[in-house]
MIZA-182990 format. One record per residue (C-alpha): x, y, z. Coordinates in steps of 0.5 Angstrom, whole numbers, plus 500, padded with zeros to 3 digits. Layout:
N
<u X, v Y, w Z>
...
This chain:
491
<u 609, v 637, w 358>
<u 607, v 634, w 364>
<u 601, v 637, w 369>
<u 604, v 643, w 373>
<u 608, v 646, w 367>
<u 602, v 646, w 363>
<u 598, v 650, w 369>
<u 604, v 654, w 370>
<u 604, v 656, w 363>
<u 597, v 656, w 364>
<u 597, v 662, w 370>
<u 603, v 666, w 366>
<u 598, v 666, w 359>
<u 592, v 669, w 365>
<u 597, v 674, w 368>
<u 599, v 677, w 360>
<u 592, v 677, w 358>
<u 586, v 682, w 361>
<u 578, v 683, w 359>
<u 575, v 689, w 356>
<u 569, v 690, w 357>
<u 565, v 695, w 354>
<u 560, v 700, w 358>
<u 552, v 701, w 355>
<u 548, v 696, w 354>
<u 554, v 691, w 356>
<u 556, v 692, w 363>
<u 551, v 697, w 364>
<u 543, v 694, w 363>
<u 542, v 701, w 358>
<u 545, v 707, w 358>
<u 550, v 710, w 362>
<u 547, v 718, w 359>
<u 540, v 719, w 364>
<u 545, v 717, w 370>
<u 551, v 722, w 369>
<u 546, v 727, w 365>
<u 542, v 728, w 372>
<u 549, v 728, w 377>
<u 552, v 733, w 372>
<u 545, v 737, w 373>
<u 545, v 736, w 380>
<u 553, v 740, w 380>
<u 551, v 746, w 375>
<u 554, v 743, w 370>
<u 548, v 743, w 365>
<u 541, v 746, w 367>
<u 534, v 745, w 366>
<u 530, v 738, w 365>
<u 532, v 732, w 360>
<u 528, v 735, w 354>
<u 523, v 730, w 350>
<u 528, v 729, w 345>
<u 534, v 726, w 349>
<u 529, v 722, w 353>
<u 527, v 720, w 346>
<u 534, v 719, w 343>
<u 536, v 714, w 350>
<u 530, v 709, w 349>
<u 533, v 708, w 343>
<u 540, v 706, w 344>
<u 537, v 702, w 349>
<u 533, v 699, w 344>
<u 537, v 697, w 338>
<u 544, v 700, w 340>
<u 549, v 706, w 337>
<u 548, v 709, w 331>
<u 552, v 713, w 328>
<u 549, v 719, w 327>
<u 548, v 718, w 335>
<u 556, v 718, w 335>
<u 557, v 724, w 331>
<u 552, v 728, w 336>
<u 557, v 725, w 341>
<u 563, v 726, w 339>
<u 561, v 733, w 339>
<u 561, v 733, w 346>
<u 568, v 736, w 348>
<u 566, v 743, w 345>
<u 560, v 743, w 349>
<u 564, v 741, w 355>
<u 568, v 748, w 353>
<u 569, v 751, w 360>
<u 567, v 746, w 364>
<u 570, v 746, w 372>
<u 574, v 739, w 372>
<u 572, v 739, w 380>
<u 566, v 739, w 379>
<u 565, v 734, w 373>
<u 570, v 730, w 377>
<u 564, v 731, w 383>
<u 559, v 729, w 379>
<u 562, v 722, w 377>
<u 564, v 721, w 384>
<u 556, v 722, w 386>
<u 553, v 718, w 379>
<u 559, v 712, w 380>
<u 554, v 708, w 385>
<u 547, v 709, w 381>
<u 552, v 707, w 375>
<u 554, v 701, w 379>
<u 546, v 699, w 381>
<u 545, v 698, w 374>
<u 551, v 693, w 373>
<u 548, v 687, w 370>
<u 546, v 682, w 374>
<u 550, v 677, w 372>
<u 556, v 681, w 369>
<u 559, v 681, w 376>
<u 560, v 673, w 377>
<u 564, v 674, w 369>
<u 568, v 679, w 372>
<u 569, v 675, w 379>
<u 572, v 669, w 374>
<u 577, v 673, w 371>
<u 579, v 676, w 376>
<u 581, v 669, w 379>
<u 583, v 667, w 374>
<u 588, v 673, w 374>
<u 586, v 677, w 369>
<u 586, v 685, w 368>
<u 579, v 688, w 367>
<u 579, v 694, w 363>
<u 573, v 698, w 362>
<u 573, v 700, w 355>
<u 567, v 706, w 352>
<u 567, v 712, w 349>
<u 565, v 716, w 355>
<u 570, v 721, w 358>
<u 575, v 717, w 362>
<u 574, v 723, w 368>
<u 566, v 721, w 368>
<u 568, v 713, w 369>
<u 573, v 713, w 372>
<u 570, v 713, w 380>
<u 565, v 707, w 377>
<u 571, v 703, w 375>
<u 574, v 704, w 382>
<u 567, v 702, w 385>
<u 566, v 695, w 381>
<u 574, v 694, w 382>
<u 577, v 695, w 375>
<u 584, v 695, w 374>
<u 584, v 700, w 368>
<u 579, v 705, w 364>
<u 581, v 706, w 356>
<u 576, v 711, w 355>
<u 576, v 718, w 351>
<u 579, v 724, w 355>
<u 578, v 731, w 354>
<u 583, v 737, w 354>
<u 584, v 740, w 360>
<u 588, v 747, w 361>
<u 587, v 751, w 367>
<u 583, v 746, w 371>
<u 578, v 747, w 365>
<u 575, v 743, w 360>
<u 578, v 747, w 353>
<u 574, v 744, w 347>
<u 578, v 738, w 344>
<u 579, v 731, w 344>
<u 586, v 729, w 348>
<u 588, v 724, w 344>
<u 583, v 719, w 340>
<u 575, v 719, w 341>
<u 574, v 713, w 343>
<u 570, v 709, w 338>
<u 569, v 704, w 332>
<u 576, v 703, w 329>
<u 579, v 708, w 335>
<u 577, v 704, w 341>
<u 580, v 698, w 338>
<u 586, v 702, w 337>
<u 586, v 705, w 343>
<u 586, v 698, w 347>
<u 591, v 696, w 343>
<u 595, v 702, w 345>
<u 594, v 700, w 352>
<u 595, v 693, w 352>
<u 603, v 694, w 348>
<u 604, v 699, w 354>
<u 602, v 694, w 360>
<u 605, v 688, w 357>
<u 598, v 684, w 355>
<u 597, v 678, w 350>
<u 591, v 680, w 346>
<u 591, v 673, w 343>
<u 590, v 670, w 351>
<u 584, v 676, w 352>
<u 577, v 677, w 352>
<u 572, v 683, w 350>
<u 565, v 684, w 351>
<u 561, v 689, w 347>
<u 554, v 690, w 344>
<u 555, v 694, w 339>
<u 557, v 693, w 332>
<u 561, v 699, w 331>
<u 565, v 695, w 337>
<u 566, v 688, w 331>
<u 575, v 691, w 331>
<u 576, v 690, w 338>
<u 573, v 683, w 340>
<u 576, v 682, w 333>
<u 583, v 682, w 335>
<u 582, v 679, w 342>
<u 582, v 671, w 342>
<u 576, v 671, w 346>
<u 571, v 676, w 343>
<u 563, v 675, w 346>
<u 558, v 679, w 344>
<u 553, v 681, w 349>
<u 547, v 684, w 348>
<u 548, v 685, w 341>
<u 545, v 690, w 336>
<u 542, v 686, w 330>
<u 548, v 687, w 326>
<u 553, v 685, w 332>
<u 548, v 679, w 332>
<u 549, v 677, w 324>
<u 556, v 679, w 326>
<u 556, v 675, w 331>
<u 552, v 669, w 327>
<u 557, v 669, w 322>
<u 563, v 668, w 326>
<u 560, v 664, w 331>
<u 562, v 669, w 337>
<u 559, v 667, w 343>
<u 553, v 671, w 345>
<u 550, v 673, w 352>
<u 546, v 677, w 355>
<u 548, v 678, w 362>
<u 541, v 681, w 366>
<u 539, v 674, w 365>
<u 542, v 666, w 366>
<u 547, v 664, w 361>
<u 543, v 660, w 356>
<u 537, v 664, w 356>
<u 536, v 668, w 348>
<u 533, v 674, w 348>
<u 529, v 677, w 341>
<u 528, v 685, w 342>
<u 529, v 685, w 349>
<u 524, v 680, w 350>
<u 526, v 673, w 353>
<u 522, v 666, w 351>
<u 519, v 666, w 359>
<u 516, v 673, w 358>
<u 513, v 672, w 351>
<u 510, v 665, w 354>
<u 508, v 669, w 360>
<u 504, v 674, w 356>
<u 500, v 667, w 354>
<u 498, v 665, w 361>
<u 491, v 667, w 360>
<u 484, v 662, w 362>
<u 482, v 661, w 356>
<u 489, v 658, w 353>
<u 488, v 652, w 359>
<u 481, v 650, w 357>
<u 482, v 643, w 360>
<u 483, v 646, w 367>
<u 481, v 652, w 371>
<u 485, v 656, w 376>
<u 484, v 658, w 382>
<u 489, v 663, w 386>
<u 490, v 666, w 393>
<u 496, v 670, w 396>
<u 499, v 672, w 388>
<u 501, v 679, w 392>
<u 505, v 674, w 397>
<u 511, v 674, w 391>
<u 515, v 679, w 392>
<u 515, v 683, w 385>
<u 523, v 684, w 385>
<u 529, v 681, w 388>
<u 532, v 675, w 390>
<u 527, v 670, w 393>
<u 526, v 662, w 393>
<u 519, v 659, w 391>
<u 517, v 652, w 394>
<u 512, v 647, w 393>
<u 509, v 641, w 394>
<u 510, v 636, w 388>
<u 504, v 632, w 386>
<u 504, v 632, w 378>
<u 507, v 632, w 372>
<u 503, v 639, w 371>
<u 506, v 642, w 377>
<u 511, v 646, w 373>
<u 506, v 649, w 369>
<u 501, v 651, w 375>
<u 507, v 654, w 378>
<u 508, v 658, w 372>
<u 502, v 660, w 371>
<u 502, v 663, w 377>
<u 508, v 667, w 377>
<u 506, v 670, w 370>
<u 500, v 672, w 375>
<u 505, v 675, w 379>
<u 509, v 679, w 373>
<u 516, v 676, w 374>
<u 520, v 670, w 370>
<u 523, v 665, w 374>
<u 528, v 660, w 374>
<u 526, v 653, w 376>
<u 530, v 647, w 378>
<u 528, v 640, w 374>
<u 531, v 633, w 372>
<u 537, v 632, w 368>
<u 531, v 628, w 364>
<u 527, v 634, w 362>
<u 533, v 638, w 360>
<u 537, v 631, w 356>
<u 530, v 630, w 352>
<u 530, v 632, w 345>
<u 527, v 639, w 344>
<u 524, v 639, w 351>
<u 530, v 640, w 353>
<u 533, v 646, w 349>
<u 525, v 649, w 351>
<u 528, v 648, w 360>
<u 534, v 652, w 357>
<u 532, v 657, w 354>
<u 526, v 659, w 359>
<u 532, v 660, w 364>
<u 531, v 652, w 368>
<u 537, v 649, w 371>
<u 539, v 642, w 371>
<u 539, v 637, w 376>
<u 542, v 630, w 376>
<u 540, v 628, w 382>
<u 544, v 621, w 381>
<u 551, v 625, w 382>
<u 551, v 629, w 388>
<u 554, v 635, w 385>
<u 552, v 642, w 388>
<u 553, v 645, w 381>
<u 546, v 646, w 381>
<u 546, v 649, w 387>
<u 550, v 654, w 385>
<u 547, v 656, w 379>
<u 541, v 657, w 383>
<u 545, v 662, w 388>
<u 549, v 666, w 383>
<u 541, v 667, w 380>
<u 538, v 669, w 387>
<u 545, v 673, w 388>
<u 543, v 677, w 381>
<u 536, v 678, w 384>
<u 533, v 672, w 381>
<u 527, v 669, w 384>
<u 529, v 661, w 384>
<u 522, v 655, w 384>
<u 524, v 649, w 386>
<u 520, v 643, w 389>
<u 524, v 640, w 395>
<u 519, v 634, w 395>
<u 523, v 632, w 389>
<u 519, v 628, w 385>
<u 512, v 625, w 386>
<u 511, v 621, w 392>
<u 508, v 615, w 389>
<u 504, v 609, w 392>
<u 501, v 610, w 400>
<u 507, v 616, w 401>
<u 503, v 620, w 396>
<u 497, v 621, w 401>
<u 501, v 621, w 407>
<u 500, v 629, w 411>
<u 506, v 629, w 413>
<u 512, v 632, w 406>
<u 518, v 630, w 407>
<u 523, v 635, w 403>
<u 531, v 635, w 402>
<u 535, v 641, w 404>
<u 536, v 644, w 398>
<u 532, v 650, w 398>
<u 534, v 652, w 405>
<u 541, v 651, w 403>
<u 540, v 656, w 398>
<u 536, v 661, w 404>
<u 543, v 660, w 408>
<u 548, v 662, w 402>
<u 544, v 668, w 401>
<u 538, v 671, w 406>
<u 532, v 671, w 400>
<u 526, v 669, w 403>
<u 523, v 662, w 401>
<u 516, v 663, w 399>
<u 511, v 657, w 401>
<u 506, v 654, w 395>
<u 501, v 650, w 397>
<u 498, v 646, w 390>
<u 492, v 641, w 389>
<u 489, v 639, w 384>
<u 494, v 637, w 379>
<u 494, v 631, w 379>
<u 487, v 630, w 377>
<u 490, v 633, w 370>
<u 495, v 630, w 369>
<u 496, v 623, w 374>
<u 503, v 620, w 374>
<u 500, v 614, w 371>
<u 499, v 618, w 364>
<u 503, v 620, w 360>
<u 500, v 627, w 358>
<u 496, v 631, w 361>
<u 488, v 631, w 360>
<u 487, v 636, w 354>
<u 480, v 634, w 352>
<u 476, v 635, w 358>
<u 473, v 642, w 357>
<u 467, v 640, w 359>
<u 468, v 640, w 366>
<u 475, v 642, w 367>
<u 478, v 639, w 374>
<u 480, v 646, w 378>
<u 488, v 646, w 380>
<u 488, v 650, w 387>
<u 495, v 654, w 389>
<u 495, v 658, w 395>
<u 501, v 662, w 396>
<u 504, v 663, w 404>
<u 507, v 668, w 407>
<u 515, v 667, w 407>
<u 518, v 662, w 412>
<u 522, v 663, w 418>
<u 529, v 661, w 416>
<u 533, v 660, w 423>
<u 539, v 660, w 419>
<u 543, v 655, w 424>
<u 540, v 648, w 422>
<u 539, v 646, w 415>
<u 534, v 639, w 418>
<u 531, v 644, w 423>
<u 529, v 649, w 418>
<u 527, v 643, w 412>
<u 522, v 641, w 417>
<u 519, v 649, w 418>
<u 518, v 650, w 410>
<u 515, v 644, w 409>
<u 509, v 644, w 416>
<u 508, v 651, w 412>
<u 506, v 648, w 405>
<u 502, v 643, w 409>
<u 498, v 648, w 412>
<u 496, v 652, w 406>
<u 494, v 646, w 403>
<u 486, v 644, w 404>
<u 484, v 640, w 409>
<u 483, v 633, w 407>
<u 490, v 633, w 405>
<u 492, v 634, w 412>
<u 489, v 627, w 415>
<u 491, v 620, w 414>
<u 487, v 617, w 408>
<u 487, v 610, w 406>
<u 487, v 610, w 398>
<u 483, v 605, w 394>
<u 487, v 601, w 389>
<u 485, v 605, w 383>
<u 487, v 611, w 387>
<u 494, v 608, w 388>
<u 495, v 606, w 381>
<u 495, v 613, w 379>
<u 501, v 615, w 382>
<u 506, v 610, w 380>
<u 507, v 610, w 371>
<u 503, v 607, w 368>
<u 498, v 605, w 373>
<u 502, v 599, w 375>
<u 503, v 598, w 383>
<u 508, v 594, w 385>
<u 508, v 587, w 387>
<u 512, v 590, w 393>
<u 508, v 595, w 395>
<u 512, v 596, w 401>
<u 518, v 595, w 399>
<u 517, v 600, w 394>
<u 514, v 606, w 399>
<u 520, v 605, w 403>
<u 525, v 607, w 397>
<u 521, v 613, w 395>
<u 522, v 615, w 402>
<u 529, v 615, w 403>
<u 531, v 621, w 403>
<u 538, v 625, w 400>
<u 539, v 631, w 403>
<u 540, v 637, w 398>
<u 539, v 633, w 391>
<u 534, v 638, w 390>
């Protein structure tokens, strides 16, 4: 079969197949109920405030998923929906479809994105009353909603189910319902759910993933080697109950764990609490990231680090970078995939920390006033409009040199201090990409001390820290010259 047949082929499969997603803790962060309860509300549907019980019962699901005394509760609802106007239910979707749709999760739209290119139908499957999802599945531009219908008689809710509740073994029926009416291949599809009642649905598709799973859906999920994800955070990035391993390290993100070192903050308000945003630093040690991490445990949000391919390819270090959200960069390929992975981050509200510097300046370009920084960092500004946020650092190098191999962990007697000030965000003009390199990096200059910004003539004991090893090249001009060349955009 030669190449155009096969893609042929390949283009015919997609268009047979379609992507069901499943709706609560899956496409939606947690449950859809707080939401469609106080639209309902808010139509005279339902009356009072949520009781202490309902609050109880959601912070449960959003805990550890369905169970099924929960789903007997709510297969009762079609009876207390009896006498219901469909207007006004249909109202009461229209108002809740945009608040459902804030509570996507912030990297489902980028897999809904790739299925669509790719031709796929995309299919919200969920137990909740197709009239109530319907508007959220316009909004996010599905193609079809299988969901549990109501009877109607009059323009009015009658009490009874139309057709299948659909949940567990029925939801997987009803799919396979819709997929024989539409023509779908269900071997050429794919399904997502977090619920371990949802296992006979991704079963009978050929790409079942589960996404934020129960923990019986886990062990499920284990055991077939099911692809698991959790779409409020990078692809990669495991979370235990909830807790992603950059939160758990962050709570540890106290003095006393650093006895070697002592911290010195200034500007931490300046990193914005939610949102997009793009952290920007000088480089002078090996123990930057972790200074870079300390202060954004102080500010209370994980970030996502842009490192060397040679931090991610080392045995357990590397899986360590991974699971704590870092993206890989090979400088040597030229490739923009790094780029794009810290944009689609920045585009779920991430806030992305890199150091345009790129490496640690060695030799005399260590003590230079002036940085000089690749363009990556205004690239990613340009592509999505977040706020690049400067970060002056010193005093990393006095714990860990390049010249060493590992920090200095036993000086707690006198322990260095690292400063870190924090700026106010950049001025992107957004038109040139050298002009704008140029601005970021005169604003972390002016956040560092004063004697960074003059013109020092370095000991040889002061430039032997900055090269491996502590060994300065016999050429030593030539070998500044290298370390100053500069590759736009490898950052």
């Amino acid at each position: 079969m030669d190449t155009e047949t096969s893609s042929e082929n390949e283009s015919a499969s997609a268009h047979r197949s379609a992507a069901f997603f499943d709706l609560d803790r899956t496409l939606l962060t947690g449950a859809s109920g707080p939401i469609i309860g106080e639209a309902l509300r808010h139509v005279g549907l339902i009356s009072g405030a949520p009781s202490p019980l309902e609050s109880i019962v959601f912070r449960v699901f959003n805990t550890i998923g369905e169970t099924r005394p929960a789903m007997l509760i709510t297969r009762q609802g079609a009876r207390m929906a009896k006498g219901w106007s469909l207007d006004l239910v249909r109202s009461a979707a229209d108002m809740a479809a945009e608040p459902l749709a804030d509570a996507v999760a912030p990297y489902a739209r980028a897999i809904l994105e790739e299925h669509r290119e790719a031709g796929r139908r995309l299919v919200i499957a969920t137990t909740t009353p197709e009239d109530l999802v319907r508007p959220l599945a316009d909004a996010l531009g599905f193609d079809d909603v299988v969901a549990t219908r109501y009877g109607v008689a009059d323009g009015r809710y009658d009490g009874t189910i139309d057709g299948l509740f659909v949940w567990g073994k029925d939801k997987a029926r009803a799919v396979a319902e819709w997929a024989d009416r539409h023509g779908v291949d269900l071997d050429a599809s794919y399904a997502y759910s977090d619920s371990f009642y949802d296992v006979p649905l991704l079963s009978m598709v050929g790409h079942p993933t589960a996404v934020n799973p129960d923990p019986r859906m886990m062990g499920v999920a284990a055991l077939r080697r099911w692809p698991v994800l959790h779409l409020d955070v990078p692809n990669g990035v495991p979370k235990i109950l909830g807790v992603e391993p950059q939160e758990a390290v962050q709570m540890l993100a106290r003095p006393q764990v650093f006895p070697y070192v002592r911290f010195q903050l200034d500007g931490v308000d300046r990193i914005p609490r939610h949102g997009r945003a793009i952290l920007v630093a000088n480089h002078r040690s090996y123990f930057d990231p972790l200074a870079i991490g300390y202060l954004v445990a102080n500010a209370g949000r994980p970030v996502r680090f842009l490192g060397k391919k040679e931090v991610f390819d080392a045995p357990v270090i590397g899986d360590f970078a991974s699971a704590m959200g870092g993206i890989r960069v090979d400088r040597g390929t030229g490739s923009d995939e790094p780029l794009k992975a810290a944009e689609d981050a920045l585009r779920a509200g991430e806030m992305v920390a890199l150091m345009p510097q790129g490496t640690i300046p060695r030799g005399p370009a260590f003590f230079d006033p002036e940085l000089k920084g690749r363009w990556g960092a205004m690239k990613l500004a340009h592509a999505t409009d977040a706020p690049v946020i400067p970060v002056g650092i010193w005093g990393t190098e006095r714990v860990w040199p390049r010249s060493a191999k590992l920090p200095n962990v036993t000086n707690v007697l006198s322990p260095p201090t690292v400063w870190m000030r924090v700026g106010e965000p950049v001025e992107v003009k957004g038109e040139d990409l050298d002009e704008d390199t140029a601005t970021m990096m005169s604003a972390i200059v002016d956040l560092l001390p004063d004697v960074a910004r003059v013109h020092q003539d370095p000991t040889p004991e002061q430039l032997a820290m900055t090269y491996p090893n502590g060994k300065v090249p016999e050429d030593l001009d030539t070998a500044a010259s290298h370390e100053g060349e500069r590759r736009p955009g490898s950052d």
